[in-house]
C-alpha positions as CSV (number, residue, x, y, z in Angstrom):
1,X,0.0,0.0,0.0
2,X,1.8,3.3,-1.4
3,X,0.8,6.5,0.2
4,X,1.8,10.1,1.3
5,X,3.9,9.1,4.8
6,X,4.8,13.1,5.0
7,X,1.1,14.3,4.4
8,X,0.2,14.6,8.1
9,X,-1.8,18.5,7.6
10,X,-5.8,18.3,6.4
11,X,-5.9,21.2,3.7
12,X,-2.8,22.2,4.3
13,X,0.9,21.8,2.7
14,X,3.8,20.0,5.1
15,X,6.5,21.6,4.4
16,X,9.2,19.7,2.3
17,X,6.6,17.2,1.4
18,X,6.8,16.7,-2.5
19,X,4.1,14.2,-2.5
20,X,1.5,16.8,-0.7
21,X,-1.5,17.0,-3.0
22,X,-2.2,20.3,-1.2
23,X,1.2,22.0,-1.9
24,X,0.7,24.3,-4.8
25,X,3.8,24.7,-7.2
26,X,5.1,27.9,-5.8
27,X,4.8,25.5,-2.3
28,X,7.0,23.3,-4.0
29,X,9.7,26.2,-5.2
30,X,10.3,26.9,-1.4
31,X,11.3,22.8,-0.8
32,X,14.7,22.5,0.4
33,X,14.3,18.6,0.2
34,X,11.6,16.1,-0.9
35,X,10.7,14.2,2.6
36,X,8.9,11.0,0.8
37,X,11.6,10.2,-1.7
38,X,12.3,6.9,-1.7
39,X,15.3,5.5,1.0
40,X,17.8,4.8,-1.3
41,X,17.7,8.2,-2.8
42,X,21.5,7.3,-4.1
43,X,22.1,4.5,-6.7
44,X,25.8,4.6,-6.3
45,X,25.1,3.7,-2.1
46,X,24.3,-0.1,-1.8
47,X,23.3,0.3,1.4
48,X,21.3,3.1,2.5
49,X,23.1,5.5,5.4
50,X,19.2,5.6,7.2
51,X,19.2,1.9,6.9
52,X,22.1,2.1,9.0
53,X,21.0,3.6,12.6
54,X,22.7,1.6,15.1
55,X,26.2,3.7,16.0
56,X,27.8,0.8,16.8
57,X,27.5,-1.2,14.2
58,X,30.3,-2.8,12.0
59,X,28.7,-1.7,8.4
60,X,29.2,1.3,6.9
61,X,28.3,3.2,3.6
62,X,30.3,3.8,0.8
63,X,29.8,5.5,-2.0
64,X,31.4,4.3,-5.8
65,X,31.9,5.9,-8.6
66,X,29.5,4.8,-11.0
67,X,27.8,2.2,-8.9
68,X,28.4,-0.8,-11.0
69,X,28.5,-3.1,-8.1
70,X,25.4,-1.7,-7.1
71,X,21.3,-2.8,-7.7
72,X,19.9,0.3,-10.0
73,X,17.0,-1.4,-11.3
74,X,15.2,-4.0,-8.4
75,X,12.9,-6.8,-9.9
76,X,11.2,-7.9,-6.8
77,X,10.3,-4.4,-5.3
78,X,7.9,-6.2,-2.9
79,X,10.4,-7.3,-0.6
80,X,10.9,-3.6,0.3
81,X,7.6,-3.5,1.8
82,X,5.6,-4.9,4.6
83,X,3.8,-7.9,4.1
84,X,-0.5,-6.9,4.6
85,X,-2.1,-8.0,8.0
86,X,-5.4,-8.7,7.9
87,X,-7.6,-6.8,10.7
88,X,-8.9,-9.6,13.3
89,X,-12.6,-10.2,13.4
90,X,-13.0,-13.0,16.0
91,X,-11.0,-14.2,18.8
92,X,-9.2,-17.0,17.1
93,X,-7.8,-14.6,14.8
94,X,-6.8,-12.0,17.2
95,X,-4.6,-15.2,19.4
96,X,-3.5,-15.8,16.2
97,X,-2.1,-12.8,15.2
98,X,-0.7,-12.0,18.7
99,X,1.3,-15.3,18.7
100,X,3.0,-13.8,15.4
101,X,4.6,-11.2,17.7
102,X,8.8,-12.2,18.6
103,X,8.4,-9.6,21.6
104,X,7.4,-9.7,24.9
105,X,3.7,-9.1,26.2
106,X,2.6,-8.1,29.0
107,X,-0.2,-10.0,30.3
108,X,-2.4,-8.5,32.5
109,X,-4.1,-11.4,33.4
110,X,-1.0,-12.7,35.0
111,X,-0.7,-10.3,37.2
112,X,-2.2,-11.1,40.3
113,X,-4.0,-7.8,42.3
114,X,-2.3,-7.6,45.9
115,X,-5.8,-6.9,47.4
116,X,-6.9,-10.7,46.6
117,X,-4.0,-12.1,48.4
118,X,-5.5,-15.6,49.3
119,X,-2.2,-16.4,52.4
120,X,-3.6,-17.6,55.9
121,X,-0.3,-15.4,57.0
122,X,1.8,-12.3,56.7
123,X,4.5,-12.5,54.6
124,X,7.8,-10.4,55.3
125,X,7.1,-7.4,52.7
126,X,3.8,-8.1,52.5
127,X,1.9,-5.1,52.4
128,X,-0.3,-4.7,55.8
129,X,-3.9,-4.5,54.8
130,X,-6.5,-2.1,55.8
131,X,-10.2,-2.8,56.5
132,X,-12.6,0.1,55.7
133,X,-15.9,0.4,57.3
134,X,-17.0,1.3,54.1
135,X,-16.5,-2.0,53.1
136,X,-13.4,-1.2,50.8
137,X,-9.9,-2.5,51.2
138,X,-6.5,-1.0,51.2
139,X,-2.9,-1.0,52.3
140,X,-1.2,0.9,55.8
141,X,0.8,3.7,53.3
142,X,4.3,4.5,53.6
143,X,4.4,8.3,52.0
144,X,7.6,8.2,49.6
145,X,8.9,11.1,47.3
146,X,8.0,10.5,44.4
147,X,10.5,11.7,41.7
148,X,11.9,14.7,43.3
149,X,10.4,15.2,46.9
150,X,6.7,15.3,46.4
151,X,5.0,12.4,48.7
152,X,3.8,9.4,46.9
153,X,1.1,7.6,48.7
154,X,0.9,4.5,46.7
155,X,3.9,2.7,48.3
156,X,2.4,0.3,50.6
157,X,4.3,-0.6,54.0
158,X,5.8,-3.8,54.2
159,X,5.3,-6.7,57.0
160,X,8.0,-6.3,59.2
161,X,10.1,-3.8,57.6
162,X,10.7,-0.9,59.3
163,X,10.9,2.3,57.3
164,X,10.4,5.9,57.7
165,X,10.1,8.4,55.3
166,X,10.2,11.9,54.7
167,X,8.1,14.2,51.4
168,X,7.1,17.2,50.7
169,X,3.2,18.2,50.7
170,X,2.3,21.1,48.5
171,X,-0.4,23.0,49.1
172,X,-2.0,25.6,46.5
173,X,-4.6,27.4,48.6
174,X,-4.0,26.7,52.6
175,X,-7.5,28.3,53.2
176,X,-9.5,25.5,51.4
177,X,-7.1,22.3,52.3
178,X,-6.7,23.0,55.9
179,X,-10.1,21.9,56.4
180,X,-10.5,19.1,53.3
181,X,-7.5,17.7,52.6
182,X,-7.2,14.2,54.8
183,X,-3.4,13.8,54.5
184,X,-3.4,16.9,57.1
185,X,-6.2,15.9,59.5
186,X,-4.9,13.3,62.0
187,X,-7.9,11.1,62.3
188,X,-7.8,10.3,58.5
189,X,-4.4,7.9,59.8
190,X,-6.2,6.0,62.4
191,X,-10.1,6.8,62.3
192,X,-12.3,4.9,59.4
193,X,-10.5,1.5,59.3
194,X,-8.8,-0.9,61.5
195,X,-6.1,-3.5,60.2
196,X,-6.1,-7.1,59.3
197,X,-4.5,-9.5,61.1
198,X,-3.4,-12.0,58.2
199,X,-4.8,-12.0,54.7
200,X,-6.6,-14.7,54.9
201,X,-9.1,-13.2,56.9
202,X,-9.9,-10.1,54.9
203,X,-13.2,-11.1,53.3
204,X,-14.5,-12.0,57.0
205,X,-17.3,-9.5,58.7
206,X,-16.2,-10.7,61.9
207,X,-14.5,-7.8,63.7
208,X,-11.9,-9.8,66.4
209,X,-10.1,-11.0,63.0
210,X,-8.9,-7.2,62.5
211,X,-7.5,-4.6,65.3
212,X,-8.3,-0.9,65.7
213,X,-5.5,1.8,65.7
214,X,-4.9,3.1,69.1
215,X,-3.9,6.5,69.9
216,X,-0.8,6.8,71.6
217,X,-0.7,9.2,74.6
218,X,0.6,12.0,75.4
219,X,0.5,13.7,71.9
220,X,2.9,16.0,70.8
221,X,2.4,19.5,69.6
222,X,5.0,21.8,68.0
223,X,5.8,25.5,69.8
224,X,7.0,27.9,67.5
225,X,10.4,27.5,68.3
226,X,10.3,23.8,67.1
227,X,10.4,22.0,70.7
228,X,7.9,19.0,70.6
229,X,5.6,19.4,74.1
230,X,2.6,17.8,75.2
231,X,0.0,18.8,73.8
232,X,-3.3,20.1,76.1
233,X,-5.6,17.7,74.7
234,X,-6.1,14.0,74.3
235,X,-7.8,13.6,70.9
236,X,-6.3,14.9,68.0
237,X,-8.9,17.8,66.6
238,X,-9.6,18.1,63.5
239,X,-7.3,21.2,61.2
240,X,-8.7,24.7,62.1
241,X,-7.6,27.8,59.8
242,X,-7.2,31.2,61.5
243,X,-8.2,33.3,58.2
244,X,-6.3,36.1,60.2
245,X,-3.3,35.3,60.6
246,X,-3.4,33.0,57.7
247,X,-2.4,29.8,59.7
248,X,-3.5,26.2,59.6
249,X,-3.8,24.9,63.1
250,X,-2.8,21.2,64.5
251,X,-1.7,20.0,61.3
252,X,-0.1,16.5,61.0
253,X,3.7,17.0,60.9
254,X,4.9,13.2,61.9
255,X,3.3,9.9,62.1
256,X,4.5,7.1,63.6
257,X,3.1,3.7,63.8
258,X,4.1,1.2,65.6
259,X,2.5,-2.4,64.7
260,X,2.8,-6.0,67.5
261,X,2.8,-9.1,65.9
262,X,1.9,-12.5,67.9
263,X,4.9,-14.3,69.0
264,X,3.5,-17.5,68.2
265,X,2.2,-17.1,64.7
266,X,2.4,-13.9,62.6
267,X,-0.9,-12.6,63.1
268,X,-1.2,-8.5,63.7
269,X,-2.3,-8.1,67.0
270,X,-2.4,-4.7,67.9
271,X,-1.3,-1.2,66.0
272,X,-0.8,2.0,68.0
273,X,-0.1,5.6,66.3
274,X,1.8,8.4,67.6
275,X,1.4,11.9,66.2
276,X,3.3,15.2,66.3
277,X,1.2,18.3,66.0
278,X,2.0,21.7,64.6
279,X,1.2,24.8,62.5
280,X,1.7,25.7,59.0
281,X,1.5,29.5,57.1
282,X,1.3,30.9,53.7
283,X,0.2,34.3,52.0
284,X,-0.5,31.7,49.0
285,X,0.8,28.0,48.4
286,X,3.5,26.4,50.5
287,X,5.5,23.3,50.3
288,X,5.9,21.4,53.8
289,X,7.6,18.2,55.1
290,X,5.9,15.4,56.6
291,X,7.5,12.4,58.4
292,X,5.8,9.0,58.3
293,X,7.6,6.0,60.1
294,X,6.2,2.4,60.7
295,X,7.7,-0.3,63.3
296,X,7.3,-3.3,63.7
297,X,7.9,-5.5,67.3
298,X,6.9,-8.9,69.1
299,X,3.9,-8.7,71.3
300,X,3.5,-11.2,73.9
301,X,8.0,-11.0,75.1
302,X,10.2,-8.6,76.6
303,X,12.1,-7.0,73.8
304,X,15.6,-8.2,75.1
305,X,17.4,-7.9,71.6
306,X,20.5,-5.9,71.2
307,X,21.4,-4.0,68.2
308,X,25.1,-4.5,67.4
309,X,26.8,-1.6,65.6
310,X,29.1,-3.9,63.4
311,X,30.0,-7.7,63.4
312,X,32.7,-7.8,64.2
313,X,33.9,-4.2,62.5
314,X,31.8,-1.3,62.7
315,X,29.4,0.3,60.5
316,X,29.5,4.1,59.2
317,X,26.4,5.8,60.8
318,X,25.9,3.1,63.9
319,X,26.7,4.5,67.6
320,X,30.0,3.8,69.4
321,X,29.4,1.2,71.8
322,X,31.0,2.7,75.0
323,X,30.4,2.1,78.8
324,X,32.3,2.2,82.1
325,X,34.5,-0.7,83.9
326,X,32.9,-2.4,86.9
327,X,33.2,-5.5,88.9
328,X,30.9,-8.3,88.9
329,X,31.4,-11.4,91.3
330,X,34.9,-10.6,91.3
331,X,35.6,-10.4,87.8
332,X,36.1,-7.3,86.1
333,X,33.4,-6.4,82.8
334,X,31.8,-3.2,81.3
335,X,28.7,-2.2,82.4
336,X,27.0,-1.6,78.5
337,X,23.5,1.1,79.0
338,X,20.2,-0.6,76.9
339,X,20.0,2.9,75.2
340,X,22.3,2.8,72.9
341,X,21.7,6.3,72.5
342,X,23.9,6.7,76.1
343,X,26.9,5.5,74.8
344,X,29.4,8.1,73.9
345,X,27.3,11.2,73.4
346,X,28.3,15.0,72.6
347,X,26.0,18.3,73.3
348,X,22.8,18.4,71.5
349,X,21.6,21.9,72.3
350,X,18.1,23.5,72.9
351,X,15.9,25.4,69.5
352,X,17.1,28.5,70.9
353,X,20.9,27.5,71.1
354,X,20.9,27.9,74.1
355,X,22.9,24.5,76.5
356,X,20.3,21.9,77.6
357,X,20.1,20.8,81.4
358,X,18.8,17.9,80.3
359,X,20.4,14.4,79.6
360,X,19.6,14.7,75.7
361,X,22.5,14.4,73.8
362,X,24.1,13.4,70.2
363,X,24.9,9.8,69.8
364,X,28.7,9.8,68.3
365,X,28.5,7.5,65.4
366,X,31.6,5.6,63.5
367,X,33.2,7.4,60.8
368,X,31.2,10.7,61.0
369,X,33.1,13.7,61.6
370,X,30.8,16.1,64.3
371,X,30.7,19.8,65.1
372,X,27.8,21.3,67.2
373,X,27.7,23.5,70.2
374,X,25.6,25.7,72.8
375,X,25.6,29.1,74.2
376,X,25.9,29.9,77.6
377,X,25.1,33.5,79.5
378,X,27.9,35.5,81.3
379,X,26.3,38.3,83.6
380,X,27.9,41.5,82.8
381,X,28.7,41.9,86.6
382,X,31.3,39.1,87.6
383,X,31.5,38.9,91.1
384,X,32.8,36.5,93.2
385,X,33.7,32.9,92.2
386,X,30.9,33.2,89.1
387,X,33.9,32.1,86.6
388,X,35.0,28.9,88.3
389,X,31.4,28.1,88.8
390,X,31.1,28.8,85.0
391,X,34.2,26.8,84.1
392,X,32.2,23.7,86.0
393,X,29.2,24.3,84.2
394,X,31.0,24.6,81.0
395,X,33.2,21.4,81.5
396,X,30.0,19.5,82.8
397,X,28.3,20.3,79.6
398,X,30.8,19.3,77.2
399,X,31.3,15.9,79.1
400,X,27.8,14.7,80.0
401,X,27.9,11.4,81.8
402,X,31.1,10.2,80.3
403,X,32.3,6.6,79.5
404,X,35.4,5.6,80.4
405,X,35.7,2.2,77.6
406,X,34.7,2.0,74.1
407,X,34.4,-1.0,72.2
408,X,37.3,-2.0,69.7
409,X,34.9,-4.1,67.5
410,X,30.7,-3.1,67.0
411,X,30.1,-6.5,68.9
412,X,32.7,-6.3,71.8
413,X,31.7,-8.5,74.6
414,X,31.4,-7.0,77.6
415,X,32.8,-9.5,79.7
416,X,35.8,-9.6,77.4
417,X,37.7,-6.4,78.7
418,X,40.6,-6.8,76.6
419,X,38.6,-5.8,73.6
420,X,37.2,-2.3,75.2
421,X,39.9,0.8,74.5
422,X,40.1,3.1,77.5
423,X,39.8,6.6,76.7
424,X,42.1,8.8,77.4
425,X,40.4,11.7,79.2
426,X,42.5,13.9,81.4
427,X,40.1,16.4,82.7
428,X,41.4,20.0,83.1
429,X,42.0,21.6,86.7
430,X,39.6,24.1,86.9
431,X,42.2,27.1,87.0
432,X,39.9,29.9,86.2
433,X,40.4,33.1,87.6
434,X,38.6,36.1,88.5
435,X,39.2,39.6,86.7
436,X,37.5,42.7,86.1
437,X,34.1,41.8,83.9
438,X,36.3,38.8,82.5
439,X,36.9,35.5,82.8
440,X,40.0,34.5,82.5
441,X,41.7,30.9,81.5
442,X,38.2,29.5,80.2
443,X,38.2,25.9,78.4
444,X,35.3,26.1,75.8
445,X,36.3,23.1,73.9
446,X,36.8,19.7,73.8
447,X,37.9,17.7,70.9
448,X,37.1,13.9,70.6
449,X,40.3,12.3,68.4
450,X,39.3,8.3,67.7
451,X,41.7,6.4,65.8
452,X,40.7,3.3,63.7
453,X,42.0,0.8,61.8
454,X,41.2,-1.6,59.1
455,X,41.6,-5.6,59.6
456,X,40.5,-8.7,57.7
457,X,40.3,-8.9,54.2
458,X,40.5,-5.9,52.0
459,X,37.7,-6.6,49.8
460,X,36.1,-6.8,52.8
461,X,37.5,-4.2,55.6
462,X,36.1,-4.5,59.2
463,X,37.1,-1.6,61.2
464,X,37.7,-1.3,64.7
465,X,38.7,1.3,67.6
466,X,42.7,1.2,68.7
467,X,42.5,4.5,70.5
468,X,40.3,7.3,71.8
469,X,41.6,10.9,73.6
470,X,39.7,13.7,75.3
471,X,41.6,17.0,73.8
472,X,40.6,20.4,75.2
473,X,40.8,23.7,74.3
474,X,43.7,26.3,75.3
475,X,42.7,28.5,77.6
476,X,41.2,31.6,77.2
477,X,39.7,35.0,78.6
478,X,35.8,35.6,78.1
479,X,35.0,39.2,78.4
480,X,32.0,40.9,78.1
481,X,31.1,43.2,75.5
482,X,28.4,45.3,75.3
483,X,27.0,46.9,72.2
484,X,24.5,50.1,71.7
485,X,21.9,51.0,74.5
486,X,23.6,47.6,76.4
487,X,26.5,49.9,77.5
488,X,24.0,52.3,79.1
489,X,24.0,52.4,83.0
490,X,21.3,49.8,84.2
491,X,21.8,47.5,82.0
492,X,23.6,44.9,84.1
493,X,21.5,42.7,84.3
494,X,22.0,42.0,80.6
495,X,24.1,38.3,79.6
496,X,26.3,37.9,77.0
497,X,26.2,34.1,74.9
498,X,29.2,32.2,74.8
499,X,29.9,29.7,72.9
500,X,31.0,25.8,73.7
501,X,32.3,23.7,71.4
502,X,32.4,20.0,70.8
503,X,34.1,18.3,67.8
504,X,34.8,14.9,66.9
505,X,37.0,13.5,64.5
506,X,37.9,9.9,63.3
507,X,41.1,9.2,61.7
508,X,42.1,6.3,59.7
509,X,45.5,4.4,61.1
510,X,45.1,1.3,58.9
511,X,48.6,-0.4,57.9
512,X,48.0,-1.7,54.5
513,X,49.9,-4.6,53.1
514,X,52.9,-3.5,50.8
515,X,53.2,-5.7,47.4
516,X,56.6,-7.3,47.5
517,X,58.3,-8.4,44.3
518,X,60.7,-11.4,44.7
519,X,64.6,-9.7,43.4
520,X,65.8,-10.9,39.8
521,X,67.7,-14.1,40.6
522,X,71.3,-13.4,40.1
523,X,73.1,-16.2,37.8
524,X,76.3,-17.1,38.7
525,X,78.6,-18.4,35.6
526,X,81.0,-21.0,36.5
527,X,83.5,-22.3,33.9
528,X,85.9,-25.6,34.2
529,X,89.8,-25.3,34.9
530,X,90.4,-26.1,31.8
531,X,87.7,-23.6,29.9
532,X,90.7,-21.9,27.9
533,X,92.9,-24.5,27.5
534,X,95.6,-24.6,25.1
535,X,95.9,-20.7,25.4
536,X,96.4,-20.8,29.3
């Protein structure tokens, strides 16, 4: 079937298109090139340079002179064309002509819909299913950015794999979707459905074979500085706008679930939510991050599991294992905290910058340098003893509750003491002294220097610890230093921020093998007496 391939305008001429009925001949005199000549447009190529498209392929085109080893005139011009393929009427035909095809199908048939999932039991990775009271079924959602950071909430949380995740939410008019968008509303992530306990149970009315989603207490709410508190009420309320200040009220910044299954089978058996509250603004659309996490644990035992940070090396990202030496029945071993988060642990300070008097610190983990600090006040009156008592406050702050061991390997035992390091922590004597509206000799800093070094194969490294030390600052004065209307009489109560500094570093100590070549073999060339015989 011949036809007009470039002809793709109704009543109207394609440019460059020769075979155009609707090109008029002054159309035609503005042609650079006729589109729908035929492919081998040059008799002296034998193989067409469009034929060839791959880049890499070993054929080329060459052109000769009068292209007498070339076809000019083709008798069988029908193998230059498609054979015809008659349109399917019935079904036969249609299997027919689809078992011509040399390339894959995809057969939708095949695929079997996740919602009919005929197990008796969870499967690890298994999406968890949900149980509308509407009757309709669904999947516990794990929010995932979806090509950049916008939140896809199609990905489906897997049986006991942990995950959290973090998107963006956009939001074109804050007005309308504080109100009516679900995603925002806390209730639309536990209200509406409960969950299944195994799939096999799905298609049952009964409601003991699916659990409800508890509301863990106390909820969270967000200040404006950022510092999670507990909130004043015990339901989450539904999103409120304030239409004058333009703010969208108790809005759903985290969710965290955190699902039990039965220790003898692998049946959900209970599924409890824990929800950070906040507020979000705009004069018009706004992007905003929200934090969705699942977690799975055994119901029915105490969780007595311990999370090693390497076996035996350690693992970038995991926590130092540290602790302190003790004696136990007469045998000496390291007393190891249950919160890893305890272990070796740097200053974590408060929204405002400000140095926490709390216990919450900064896990050190292997092989990530650190820097992070806190401000504390200096009155602009010294009087007194104030800068010793500062100096304490200052050394207690950069220390916390230190260790005095940390593991060698991520799965040191702790009755093996031999594989613990001892840090080397020589506390500074407090040797501050008193001046006039200084401080002088002041250690703000402490430096963490751990030393490390490769063992094992080196396609496969493990690392381990060989040596931690405590380095501090140099001393130095603190004076205070008022600026404008500060420096006006009456202003002493006013406190100047200094800063403290922490600052770990890990440095790599490892002795690699050195390749040793075997030396040429010397030859050593040995002749009889009588080699040169007659002449000597």
């Amino acid at each position: 079937m011949k036809g007009c391939s470039c002809d793709l305008t109704g009543n109207g001429c394609d440019l460059n298109c020769c075979c155009d009925t609707d090109c008029s001949t002054a159309d035609q005199q503005a042609f650079t090139k006729c589109k729908d000549t035929d492919v081998n447009r040059d008799s002296r190529v034998c193989v067409s340079k469009e034929v060839i498209f791959k880049q890499n392929t070993k054929f080329s085109t060459e052109t000769t002179g009068t292209g007498l080893f070339c076809i000019i005139k083709d008798n069988y011009e029908s193998r230059n064309f498609y054979n015809d393929v008659q349109t399917a009427t019935t079904s036969e035909e249609f299997s027919d002509l689809k078992s011509q095809s040399a390339s894959a199908v995809y057969d939708y048939s095949d695929q079997s819909d996740q919602s009919s999932n005929t197990s008796s039991s969870y499967k690890v990775g298994d999406p968890v299913i949900l149980v509308f009271t509407n009757g309709a079924r669904g999947f516990l959602a794990l929010p995932r950015p979806l090509l950049g950071s916008e939140c896809d909430d199609n990905n489906a949380a897997g049986y006991r794999q942990d995950g959290s995740t973090e998107c963006t939410r956009t939001i074109t008019d804050l007005a309308s979707a504080c109100t009516t968008l679900p995603v925002l509303s806390a209730r639309s992530y536990y209200e509406g459905f409960k969950v299944a306990k195994n799939p096999g149970i799905v298609n049952s009315s009964s409601s003991v074979n699916s659990t409800p989603v508890m509301v863990k207490q106390p909820l969270l709410c967000k200040t404006n500085l950022g510092i999670p508190i507990s909130c004043s009420f015990t339901v989450p309320p539904d999103p409120s706008y304030d239409a004058h200040n333009k703010i969208c009220n108790d809005v759903t910044l985290q969710v965290s679930y955190t699902v039990q299954y039965s220790n003898s089978s692998s049946d959900i058996v209970s599924v409890m939510v824990e929800f950070l509250l906040g507020s979000i603004t705009s004069q018009g659309g706004l992007n905003f991050r929200q934090k969705v996490s699942v977690t799975f644990s055994k119901a029915g035992s105490a969780d007595t599991t311990f999370q090693r940070s390497g076996n035996p090396g350690y693992i970038v990202g995991e926590p130092l294992v540290a602790g302190n030496l003790t004696t136990l029945n007469n045998k000496e071993a390291i007393f190891l905290s249950s919160d890893r988060n305890t272990w070796l642990t740097i200053i974590s300070p408060m929204a405002s910058g400000a140095c926490s008097n709390s216990t919450d610190r900064t896990s050190v983990t292997f092989g990530v340098d650190m820097r992070t600090g806190c401000t504390i006040s200096v009155p602009l009156t010294l009087k007194g003893s104030q800068c010793k008592l500062i100096q304490e406050t200052v050394l207690n702050t950069l220390l916390g509750d230190p260790p005095s061991y940390v593991a060698s390997f991520g799965n040191s035992d702790v009755n093996s003491v031999g594989d613990w390091v001892k840090i080397l922590n020589t506390r500074p004597v407090n040797e501050a002294g008193q001046g006039e509206g200084e401080c002088r000799n002041m250690r703000l800093g402490l430096h963490i220097e751990i030393l490390f070094a490769n063992f094992g194969f080196l396609a496969k490294p493990q690392p381990r610890i060989v040596g931690v030390m405590y380095k501090y600052d140099d001393p130095k004065d603190i004076q205070y230093q008022c600026r404008g209307v500060q420096c006006q009489p009456g202003s002493a109560s006013l406190e100047q921020q200094v800063e403290v500094v922490v600052s770990v570093g890990f440095v790599d100590v490892s002795n690699r093998p050195e390749a040793q070549i075997k030396p040429v073999p010397t030859f050593e060339a040995k002749a009889s007496s009588d080699f040169f015989f007659p002449f000597l």
